[in-house]
N, CA, C and O atoms as a GROMACS GRO file, in nm:
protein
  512
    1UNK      N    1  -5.566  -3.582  -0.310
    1UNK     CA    2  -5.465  -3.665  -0.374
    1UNK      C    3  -5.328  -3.630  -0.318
    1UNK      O    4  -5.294  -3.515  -0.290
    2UNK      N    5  -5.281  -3.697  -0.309
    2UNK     CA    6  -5.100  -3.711  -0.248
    2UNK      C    7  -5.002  -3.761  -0.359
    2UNK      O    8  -5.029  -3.841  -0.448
    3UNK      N    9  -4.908  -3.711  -0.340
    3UNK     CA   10  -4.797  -3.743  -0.393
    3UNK      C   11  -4.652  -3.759  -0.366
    3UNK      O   12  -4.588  -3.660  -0.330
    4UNK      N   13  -4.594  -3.878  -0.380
    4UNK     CA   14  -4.475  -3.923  -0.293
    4UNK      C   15  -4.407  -3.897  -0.350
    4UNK      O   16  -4.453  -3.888  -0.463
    5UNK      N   17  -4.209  -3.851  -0.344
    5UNK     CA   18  -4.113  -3.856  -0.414
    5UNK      C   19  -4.014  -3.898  -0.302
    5UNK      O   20  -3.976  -3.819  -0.215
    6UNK      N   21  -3.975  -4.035  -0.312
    6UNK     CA   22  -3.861  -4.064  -0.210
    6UNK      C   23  -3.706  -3.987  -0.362
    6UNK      O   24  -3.684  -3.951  -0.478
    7UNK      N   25  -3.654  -4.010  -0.229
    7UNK     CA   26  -3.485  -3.963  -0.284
    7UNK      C   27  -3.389  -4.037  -0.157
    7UNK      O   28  -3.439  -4.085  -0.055
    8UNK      N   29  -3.265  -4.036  -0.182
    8UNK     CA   30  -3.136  -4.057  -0.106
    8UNK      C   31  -3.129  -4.181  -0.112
    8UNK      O   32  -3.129  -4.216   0.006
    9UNK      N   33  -3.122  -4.286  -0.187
    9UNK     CA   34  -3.083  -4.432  -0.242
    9UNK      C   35  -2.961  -4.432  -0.264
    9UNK      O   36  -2.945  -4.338  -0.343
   10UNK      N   37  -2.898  -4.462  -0.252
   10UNK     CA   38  -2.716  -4.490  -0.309
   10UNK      C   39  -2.671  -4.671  -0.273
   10UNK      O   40  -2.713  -4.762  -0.202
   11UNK      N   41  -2.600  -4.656  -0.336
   11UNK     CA   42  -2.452  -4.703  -0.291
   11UNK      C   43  -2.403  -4.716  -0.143
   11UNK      O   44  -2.358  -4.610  -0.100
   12UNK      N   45  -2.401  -4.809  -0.063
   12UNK     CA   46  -2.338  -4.752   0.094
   12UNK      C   47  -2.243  -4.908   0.124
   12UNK      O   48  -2.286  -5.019   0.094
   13UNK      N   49  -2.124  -4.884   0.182
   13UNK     CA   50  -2.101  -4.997   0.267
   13UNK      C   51  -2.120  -5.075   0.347
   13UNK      O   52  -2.182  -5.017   0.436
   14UNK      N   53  -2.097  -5.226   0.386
   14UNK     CA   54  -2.213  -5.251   0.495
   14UNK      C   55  -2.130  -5.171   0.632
   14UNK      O   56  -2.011  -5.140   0.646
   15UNK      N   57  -2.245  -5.155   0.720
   15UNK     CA   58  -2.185  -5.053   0.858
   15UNK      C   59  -2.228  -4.914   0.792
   15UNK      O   60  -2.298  -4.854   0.873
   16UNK      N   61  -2.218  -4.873   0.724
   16UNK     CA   62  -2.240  -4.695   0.701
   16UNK      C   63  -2.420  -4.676   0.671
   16UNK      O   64  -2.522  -4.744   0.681
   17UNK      N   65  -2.386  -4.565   0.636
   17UNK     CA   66  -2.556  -4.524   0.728
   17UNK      C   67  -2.613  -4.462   0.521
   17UNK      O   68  -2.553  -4.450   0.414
   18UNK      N   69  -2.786  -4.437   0.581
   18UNK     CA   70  -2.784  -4.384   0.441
   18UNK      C   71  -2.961  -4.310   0.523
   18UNK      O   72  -3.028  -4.354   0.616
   19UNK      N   73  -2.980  -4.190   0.434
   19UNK     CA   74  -3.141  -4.127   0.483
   19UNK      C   75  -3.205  -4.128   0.338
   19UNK      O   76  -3.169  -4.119   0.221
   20UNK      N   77  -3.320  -4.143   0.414
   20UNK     CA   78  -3.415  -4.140   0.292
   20UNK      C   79  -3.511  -4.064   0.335
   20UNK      O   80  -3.568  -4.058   0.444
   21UNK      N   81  -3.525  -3.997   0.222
   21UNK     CA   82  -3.650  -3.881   0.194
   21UNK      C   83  -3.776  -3.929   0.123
   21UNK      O   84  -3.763  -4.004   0.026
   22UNK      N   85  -3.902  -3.890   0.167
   22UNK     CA   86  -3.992  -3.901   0.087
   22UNK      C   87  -4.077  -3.765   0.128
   22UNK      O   88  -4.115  -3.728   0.239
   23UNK      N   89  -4.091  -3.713   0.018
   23UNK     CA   90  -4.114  -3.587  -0.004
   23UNK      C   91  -4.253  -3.559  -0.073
   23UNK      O   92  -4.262  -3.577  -0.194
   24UNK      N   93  -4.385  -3.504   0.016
   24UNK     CA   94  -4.484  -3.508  -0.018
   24UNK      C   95  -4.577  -3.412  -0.074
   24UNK      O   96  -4.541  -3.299  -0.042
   25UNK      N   97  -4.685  -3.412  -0.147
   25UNK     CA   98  -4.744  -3.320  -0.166
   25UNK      C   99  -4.932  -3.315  -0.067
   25UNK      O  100  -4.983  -3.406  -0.002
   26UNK      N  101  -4.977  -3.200  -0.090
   26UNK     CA  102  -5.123  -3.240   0.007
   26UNK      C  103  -5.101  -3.194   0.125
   26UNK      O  104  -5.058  -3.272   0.209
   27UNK      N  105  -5.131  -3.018   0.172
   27UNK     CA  106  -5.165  -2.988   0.302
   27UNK      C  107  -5.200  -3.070   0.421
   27UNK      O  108  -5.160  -3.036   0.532
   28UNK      N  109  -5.272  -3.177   0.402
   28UNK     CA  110  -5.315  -3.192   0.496
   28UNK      C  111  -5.195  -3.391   0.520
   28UNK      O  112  -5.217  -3.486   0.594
   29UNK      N  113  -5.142  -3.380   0.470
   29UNK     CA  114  -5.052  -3.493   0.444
   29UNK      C  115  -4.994  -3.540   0.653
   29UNK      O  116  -4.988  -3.643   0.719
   30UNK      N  117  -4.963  -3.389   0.679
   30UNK     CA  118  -4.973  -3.453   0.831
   30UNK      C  119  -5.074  -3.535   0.929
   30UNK      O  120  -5.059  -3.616   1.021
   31UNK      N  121  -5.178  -3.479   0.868
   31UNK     CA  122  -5.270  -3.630   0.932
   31UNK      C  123  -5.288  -3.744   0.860
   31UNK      O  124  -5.402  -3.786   0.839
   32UNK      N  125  -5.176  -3.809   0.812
   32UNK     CA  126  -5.156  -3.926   0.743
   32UNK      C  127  -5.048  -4.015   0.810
   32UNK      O  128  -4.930  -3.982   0.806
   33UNK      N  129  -5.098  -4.153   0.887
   33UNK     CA  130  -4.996  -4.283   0.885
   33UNK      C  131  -4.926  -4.224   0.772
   33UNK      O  132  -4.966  -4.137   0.695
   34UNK      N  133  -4.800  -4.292   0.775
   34UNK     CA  134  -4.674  -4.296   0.713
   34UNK      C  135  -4.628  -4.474   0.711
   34UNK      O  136  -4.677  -4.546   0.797
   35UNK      N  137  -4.556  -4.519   0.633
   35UNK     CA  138  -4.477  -4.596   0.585
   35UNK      C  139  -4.396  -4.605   0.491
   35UNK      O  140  -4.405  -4.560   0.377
   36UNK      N  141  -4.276  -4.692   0.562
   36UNK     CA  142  -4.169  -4.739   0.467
   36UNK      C  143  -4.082  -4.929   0.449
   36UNK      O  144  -4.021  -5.005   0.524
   37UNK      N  145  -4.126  -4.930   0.312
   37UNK     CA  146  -4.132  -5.081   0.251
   37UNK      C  147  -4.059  -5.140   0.200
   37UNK      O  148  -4.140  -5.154   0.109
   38UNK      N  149  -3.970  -5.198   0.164
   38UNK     CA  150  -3.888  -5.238   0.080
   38UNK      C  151  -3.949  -5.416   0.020
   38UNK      O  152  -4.005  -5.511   0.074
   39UNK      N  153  -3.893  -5.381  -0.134
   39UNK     CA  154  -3.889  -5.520  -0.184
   39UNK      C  155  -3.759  -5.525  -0.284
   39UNK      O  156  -3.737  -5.446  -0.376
   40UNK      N  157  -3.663  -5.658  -0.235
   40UNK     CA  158  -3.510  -5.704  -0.272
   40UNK      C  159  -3.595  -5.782  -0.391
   40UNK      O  160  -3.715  -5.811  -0.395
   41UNK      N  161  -3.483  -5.807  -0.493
   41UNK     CA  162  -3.494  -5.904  -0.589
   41UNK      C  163  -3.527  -6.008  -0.583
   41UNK      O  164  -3.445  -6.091  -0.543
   42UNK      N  165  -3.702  -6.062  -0.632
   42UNK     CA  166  -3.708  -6.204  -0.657
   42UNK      C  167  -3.787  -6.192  -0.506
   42UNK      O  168  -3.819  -6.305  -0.470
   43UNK      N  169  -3.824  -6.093  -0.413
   43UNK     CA  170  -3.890  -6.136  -0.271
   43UNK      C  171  -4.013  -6.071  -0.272
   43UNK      O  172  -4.038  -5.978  -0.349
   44UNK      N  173  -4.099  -6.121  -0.182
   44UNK     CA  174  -4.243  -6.018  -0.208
   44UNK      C  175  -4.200  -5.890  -0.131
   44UNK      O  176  -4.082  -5.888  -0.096
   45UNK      N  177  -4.303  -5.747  -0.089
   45UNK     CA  178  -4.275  -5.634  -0.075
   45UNK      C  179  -4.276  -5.672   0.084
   45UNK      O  180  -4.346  -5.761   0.131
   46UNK      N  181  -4.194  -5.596   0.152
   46UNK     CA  182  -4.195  -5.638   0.302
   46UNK      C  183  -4.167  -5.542   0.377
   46UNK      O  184  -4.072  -5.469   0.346
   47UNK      N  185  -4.262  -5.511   0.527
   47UNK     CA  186  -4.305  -5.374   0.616
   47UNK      C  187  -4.176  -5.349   0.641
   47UNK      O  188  -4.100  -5.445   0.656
   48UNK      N  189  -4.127  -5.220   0.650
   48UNK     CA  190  -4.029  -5.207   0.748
   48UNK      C  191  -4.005  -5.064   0.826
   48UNK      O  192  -3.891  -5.046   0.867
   49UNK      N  193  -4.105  -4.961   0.851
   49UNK     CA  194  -4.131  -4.891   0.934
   49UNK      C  195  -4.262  -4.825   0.905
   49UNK      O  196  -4.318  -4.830   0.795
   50UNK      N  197  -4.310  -4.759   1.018
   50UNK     CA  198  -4.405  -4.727   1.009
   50UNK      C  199  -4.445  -4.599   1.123
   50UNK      O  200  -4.411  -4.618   1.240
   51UNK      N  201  -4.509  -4.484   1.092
   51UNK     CA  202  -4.508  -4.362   1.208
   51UNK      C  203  -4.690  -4.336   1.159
   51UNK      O  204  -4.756  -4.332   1.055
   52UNK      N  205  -4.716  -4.321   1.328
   52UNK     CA  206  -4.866  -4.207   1.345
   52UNK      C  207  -4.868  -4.135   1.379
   52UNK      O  208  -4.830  -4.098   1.490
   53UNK      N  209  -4.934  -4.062   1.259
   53UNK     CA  210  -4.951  -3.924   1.259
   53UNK      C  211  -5.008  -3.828   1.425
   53UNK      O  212  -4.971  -3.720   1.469
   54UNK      N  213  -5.130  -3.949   1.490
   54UNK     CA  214  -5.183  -3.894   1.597
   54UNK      C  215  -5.104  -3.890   1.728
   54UNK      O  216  -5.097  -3.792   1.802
   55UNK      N  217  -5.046  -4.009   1.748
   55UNK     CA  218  -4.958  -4.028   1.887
   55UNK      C  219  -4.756  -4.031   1.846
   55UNK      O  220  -4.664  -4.049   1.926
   56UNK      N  221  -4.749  -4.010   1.717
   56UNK     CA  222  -4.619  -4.025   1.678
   56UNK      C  223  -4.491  -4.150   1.698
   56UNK      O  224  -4.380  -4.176   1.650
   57UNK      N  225  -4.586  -4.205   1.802
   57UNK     CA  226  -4.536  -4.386   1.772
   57UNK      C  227  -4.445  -4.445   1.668
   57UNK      O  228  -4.454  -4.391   1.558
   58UNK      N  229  -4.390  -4.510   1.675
   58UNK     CA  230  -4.345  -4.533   1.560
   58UNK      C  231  -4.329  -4.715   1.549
   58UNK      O  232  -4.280  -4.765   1.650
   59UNK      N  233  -4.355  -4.784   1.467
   59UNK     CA  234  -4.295  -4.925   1.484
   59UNK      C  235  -4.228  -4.982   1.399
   59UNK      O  236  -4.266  -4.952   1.285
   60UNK      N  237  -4.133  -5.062   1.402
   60UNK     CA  238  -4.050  -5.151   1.305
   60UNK      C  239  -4.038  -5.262   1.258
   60UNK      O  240  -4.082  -5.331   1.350
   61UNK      N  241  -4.012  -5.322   1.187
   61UNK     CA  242  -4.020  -5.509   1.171
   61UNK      C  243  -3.862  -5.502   1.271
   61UNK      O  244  -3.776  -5.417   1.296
   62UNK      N  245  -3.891  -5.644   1.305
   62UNK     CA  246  -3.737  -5.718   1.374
   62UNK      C  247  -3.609  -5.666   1.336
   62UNK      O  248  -3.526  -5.597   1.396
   63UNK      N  249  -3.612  -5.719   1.215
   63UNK     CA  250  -3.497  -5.715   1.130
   63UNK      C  251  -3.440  -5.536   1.100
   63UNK      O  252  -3.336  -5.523   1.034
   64UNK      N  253  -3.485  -5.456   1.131
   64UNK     CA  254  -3.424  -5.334   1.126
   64UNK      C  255  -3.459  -5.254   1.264
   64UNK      O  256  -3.422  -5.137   1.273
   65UNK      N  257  -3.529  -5.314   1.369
   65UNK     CA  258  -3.523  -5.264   1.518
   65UNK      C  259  -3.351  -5.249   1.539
   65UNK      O  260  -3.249  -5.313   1.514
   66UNK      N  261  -3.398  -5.107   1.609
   66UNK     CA  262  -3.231  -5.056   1.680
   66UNK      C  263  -3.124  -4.968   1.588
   66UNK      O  264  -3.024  -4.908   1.625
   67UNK      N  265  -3.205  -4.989   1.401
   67UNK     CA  266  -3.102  -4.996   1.320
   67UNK      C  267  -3.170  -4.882   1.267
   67UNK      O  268  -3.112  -4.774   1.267
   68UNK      N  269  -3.306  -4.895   1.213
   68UNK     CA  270  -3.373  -4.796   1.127
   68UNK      C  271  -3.458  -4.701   1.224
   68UNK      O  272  -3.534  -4.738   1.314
   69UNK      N  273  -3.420  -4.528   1.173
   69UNK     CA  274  -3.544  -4.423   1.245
   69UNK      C  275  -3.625  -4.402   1.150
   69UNK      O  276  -3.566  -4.389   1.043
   70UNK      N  277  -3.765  -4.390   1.142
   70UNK     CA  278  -3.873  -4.302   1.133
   70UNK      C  279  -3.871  -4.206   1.128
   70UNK      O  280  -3.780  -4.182   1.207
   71UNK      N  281  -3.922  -4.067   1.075
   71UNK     CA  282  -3.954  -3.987   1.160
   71UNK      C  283  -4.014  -3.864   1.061
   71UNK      O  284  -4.000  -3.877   0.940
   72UNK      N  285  -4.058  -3.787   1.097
   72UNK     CA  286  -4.173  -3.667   0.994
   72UNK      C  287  -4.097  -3.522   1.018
   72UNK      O  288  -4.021  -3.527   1.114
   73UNK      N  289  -4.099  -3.435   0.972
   73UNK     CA  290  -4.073  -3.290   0.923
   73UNK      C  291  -4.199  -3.246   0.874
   73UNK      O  292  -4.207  -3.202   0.759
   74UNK      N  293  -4.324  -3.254   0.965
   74UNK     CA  294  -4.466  -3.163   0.858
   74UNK      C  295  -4.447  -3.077   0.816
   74UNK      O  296  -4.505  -3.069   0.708
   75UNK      N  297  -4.355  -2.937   0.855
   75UNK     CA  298  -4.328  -2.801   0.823
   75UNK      C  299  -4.277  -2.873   0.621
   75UNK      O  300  -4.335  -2.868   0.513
   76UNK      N  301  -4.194  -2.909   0.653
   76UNK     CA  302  -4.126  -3.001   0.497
   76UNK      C  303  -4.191  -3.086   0.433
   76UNK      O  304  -4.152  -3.138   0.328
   77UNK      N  305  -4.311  -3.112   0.498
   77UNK     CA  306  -4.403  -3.226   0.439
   77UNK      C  307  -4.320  -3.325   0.391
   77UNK      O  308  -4.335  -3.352   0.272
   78UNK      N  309  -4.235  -3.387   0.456
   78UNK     CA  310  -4.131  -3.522   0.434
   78UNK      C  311  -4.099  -3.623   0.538
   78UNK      O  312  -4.019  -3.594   0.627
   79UNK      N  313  -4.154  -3.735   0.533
   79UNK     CA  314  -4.080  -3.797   0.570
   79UNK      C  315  -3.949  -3.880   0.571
   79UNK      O  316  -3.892  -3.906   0.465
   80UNK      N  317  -3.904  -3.918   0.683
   80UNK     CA  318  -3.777  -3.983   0.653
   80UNK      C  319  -3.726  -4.117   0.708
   80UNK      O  320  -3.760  -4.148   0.822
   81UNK      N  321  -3.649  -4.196   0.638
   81UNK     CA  322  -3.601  -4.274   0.716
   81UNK      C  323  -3.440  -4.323   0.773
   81UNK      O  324  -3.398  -4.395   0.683
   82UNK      N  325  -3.389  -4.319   0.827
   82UNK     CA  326  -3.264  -4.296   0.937
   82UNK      C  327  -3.224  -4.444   0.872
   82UNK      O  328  -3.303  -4.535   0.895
   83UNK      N  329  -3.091  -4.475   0.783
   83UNK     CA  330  -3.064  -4.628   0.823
   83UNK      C  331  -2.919  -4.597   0.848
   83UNK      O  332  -2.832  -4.527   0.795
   84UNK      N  333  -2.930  -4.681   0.953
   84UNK     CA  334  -2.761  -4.700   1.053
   84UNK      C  335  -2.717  -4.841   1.024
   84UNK      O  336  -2.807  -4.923   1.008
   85UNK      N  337  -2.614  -4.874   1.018
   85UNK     CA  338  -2.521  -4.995   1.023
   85UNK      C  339  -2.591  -5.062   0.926
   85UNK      O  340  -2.597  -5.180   0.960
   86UNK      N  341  -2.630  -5.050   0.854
   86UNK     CA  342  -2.656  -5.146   0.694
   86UNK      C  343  -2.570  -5.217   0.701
   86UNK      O  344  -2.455  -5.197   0.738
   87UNK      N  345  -2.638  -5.344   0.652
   87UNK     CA  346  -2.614  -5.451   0.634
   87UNK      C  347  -2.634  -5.512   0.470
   87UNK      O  348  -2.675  -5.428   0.389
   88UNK      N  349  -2.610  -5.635   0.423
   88UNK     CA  350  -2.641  -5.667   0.254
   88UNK      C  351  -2.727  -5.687   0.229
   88UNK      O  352  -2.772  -5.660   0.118
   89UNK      N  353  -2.811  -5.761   0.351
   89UNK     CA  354  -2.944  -5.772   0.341
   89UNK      C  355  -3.080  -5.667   0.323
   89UNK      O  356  -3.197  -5.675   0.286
   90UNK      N  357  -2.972  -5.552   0.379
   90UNK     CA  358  -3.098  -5.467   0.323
   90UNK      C  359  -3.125  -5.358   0.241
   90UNK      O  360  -3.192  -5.255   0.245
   91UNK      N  361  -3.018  -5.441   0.135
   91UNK     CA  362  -3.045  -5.417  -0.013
   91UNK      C  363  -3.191  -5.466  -0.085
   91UNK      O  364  -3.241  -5.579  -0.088
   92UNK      N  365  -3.234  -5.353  -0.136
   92UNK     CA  366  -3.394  -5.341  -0.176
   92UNK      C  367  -3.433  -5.165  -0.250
   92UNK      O  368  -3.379  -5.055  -0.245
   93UNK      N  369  -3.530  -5.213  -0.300
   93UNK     CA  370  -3.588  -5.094  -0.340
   93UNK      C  371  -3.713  -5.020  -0.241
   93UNK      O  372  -3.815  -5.078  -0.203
   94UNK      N  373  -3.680  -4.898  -0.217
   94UNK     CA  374  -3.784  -4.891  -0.055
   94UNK      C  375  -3.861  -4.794  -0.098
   94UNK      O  376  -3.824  -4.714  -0.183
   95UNK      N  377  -3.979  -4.793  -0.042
   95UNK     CA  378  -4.096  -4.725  -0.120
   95UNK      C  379  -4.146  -4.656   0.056
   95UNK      O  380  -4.138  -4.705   0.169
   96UNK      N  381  -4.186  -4.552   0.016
   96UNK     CA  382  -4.242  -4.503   0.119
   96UNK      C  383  -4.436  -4.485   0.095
   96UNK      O  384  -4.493  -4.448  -0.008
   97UNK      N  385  -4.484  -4.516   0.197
   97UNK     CA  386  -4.630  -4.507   0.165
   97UNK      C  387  -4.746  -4.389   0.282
   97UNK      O  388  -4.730  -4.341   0.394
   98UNK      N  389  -4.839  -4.384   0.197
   98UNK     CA  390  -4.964  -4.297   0.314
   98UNK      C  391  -5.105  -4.358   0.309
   98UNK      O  392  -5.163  -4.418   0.219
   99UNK      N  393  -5.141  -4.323   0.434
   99UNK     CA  394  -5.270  -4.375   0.436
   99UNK      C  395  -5.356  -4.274   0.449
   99UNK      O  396  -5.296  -4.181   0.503
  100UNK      N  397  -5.466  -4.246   0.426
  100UNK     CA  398  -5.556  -4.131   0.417
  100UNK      C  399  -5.646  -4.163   0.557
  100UNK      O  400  -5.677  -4.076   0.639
  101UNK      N  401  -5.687  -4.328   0.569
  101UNK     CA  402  -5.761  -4.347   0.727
  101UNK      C  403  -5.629  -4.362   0.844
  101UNK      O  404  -5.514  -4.387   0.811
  102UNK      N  405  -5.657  -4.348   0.932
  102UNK     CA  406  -5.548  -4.375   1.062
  102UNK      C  407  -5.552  -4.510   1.069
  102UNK      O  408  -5.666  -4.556   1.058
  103UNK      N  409  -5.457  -4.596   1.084
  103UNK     CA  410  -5.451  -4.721   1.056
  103UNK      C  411  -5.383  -4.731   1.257
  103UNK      O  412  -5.286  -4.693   1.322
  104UNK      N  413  -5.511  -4.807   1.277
  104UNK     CA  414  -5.548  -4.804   1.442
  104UNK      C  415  -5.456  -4.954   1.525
  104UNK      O  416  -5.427  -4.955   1.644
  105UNK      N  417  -5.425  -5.069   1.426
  105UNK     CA  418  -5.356  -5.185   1.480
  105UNK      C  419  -5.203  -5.198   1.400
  105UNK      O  420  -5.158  -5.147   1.297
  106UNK      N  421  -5.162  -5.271   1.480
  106UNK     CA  422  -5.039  -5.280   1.381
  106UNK      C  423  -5.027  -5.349   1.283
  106UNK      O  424  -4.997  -5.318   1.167
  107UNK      N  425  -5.058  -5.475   1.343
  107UNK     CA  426  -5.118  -5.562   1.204
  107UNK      C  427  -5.142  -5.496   1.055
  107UNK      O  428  -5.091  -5.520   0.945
  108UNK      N  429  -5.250  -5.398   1.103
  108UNK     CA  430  -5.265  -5.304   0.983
  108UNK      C  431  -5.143  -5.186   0.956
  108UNK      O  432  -5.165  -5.095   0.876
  109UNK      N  433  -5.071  -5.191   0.996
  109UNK     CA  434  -4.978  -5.130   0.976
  109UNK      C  435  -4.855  -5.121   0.853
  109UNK      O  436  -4.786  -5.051   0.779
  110UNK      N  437  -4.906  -5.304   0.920
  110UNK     CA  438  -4.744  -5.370   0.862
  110UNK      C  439  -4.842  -5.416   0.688
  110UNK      O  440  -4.778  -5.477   0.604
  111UNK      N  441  -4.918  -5.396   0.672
  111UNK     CA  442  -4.972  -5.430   0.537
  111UNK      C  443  -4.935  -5.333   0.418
  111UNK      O  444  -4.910  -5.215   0.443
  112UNK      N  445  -4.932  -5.368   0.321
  112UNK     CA  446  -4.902  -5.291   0.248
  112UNK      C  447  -5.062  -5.219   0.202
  112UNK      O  448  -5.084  -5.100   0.180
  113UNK      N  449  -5.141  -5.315   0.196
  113UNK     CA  450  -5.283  -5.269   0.132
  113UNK      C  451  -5.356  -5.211   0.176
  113UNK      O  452  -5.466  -5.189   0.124
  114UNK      N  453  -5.303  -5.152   0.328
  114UNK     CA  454  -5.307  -5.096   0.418
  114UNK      C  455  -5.338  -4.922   0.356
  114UNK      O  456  -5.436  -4.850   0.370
  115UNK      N  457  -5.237  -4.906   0.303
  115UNK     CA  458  -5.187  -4.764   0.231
  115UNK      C  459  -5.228  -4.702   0.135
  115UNK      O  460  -5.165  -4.777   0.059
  116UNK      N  461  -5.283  -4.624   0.057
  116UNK     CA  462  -5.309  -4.535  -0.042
  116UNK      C  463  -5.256  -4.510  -0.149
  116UNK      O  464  -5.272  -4.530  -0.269
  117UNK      N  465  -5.134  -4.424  -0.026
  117UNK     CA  466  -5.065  -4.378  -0.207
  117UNK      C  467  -4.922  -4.418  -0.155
  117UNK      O  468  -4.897  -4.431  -0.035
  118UNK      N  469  -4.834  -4.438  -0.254
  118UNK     CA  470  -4.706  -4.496  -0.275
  118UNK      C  471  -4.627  -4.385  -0.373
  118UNK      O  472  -4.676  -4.315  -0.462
  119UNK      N  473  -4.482  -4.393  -0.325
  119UNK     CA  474  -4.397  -4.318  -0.404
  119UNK      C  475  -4.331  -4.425  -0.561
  119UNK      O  476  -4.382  -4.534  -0.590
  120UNK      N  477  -4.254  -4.383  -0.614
  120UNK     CA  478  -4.192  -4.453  -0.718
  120UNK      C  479  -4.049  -4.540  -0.646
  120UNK      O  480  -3.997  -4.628  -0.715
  121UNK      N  481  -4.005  -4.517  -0.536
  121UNK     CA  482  -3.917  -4.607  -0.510
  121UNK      C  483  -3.782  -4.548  -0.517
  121UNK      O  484  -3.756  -4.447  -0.584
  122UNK      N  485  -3.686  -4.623  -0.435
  122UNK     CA  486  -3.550  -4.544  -0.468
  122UNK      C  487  -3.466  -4.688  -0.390
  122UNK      O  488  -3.494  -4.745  -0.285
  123UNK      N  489  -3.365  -4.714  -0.483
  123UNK     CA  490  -3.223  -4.822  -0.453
  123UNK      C  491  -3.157  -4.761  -0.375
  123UNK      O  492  -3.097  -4.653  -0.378
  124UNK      N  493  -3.181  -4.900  -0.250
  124UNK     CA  494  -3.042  -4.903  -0.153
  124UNK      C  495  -2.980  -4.996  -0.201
  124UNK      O  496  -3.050  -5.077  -0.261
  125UNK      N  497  -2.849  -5.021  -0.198
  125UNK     CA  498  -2.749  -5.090  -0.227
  125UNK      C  499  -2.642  -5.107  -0.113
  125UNK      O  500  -2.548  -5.028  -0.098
  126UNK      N  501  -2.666  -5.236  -0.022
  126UNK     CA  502  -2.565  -5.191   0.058
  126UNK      C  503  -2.420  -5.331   0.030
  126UNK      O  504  -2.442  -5.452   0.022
  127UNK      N  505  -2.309  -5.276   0.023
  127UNK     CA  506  -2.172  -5.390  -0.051
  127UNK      C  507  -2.154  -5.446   0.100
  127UNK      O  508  -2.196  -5.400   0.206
  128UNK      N  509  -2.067  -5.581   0.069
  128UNK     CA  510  -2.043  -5.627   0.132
  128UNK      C  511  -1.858  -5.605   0.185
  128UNK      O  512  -1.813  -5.670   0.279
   0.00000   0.00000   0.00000
């Protein structure tokens, strides 16, 4: 069993940056795909990064290529996600997720049902 705790949601301007933590439990949590999701008010839940555990790859939706990092701390059992130059749009509540199988296409990547276990979520807010 795993257990997620994202943190670092705030408040940010658009242009300023914000990290997010998701902070795990489960030794063996490094051989776990990773993801991170967001769903804005009133929209369904939608991919927006994603890291493997085996080749450390990492991929993004469109809309936050160039903008958002990925990236793991196993020693910390946390992952994280890097957001640069926020924008209003990507105001949402972002959930970070794990998968227990290696999720081998991207396709499967970008799914949410894809994933296992899920954290409780944490607000970005970015002003205009």
């Amino acid at each position: 069993q795993v257990q997620l705790v994202e943190s670092g949601g705030g408040l940010v301007q658009a242009g300023g940056s914000l990290r997010l933590s998701c902070a795990a439990s489960g030794r063996t949590f490094s051989r776990y795909d990773v993801g991170w999701f967001r769903q804005a008010p009133g929209k369904d839940r939608e991919f927006v990064a994603a890291l493997s555990w085996r080749s450390g790859s990492s991929y993004y939706a469109d809309s936050v290529k160039g903008r958002f990092a990925i990236f793991r701390d196993n020693a910390k059992i946390t992952v994280y996600l890097q957001m640069d130059s926020l924008k209003p749009e990507d105001t949402a509540v972002y959930y970070c997720a794990a998968a227990a199988a290696e999720l081998l296409r991207l396709e499967i990547r970008t799914r949410g049902r894809s994933y296992d276990y899920w954290g409780q979520g944490t607000q970005v807010t970015v002003s205009s």
